[in-house]
N, C-alpha and C positions, 0 to 999 in steps of 0.2 A: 464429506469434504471437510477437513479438516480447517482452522484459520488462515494458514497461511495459503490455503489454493483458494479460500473464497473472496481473499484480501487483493491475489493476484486479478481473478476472474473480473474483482469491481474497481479494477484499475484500468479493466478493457484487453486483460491479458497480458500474457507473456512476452508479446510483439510488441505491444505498447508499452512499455516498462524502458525505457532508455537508463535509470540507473536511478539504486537505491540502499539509503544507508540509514543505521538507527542513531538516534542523537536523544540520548537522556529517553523519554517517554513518546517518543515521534518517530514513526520511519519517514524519511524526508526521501520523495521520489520526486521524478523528473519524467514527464508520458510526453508521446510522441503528440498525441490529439486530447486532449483534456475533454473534449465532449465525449469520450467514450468512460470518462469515469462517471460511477454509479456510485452516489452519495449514499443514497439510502442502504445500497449492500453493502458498503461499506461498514454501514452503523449495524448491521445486522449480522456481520462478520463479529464485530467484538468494539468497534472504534469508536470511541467517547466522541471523538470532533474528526472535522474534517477541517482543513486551512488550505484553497486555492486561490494562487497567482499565476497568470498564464499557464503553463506546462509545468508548471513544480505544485504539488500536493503533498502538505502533510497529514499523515493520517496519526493522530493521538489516539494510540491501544497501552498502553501503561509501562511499569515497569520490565514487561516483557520485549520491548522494542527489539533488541537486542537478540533475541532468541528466535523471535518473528521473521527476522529480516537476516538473520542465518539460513532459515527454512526456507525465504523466500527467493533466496539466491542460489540454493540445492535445486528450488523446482524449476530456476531459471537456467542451470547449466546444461 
């Protein structure tokens, strides 16, 4: 599994994913149920930090934001 499907996987999936964009070193997403997100796979995805407020999580994975969250929106289509 590459990062961007285990990034998707600990966001609670592809159905829980309402929408997501990179900003600097942050994909900044938006989940349907925030209790389906998995902190720890996240970190074990690649993601330095995690930052939740309600339904919005940002996941700091670094300068690759960008590249990540092209990926992650190919395995969204």
């Amino acid at each position: 599994m590459d990062k961007a499907e285990a990034i998707v996987a600990a966001l609670g999936g592809a159905g829980n994913i309402v929408e997501i964009e990179p900003c600097a070193t942050r994909l900044r997403t938006e989940v349907s149920d925030a209790g389906r997100v998995d902190e720890a796979a996240l970190k074990a995805a690649g993601a330095f930090g995690v930052m939740r407020s309600g339904t919005v999580v940002q996941v700091v994975v670094g300068p690759e934001a960008d590249t990540i969250a092209s990926d992650i929106e190919d395995l969204l289509d």
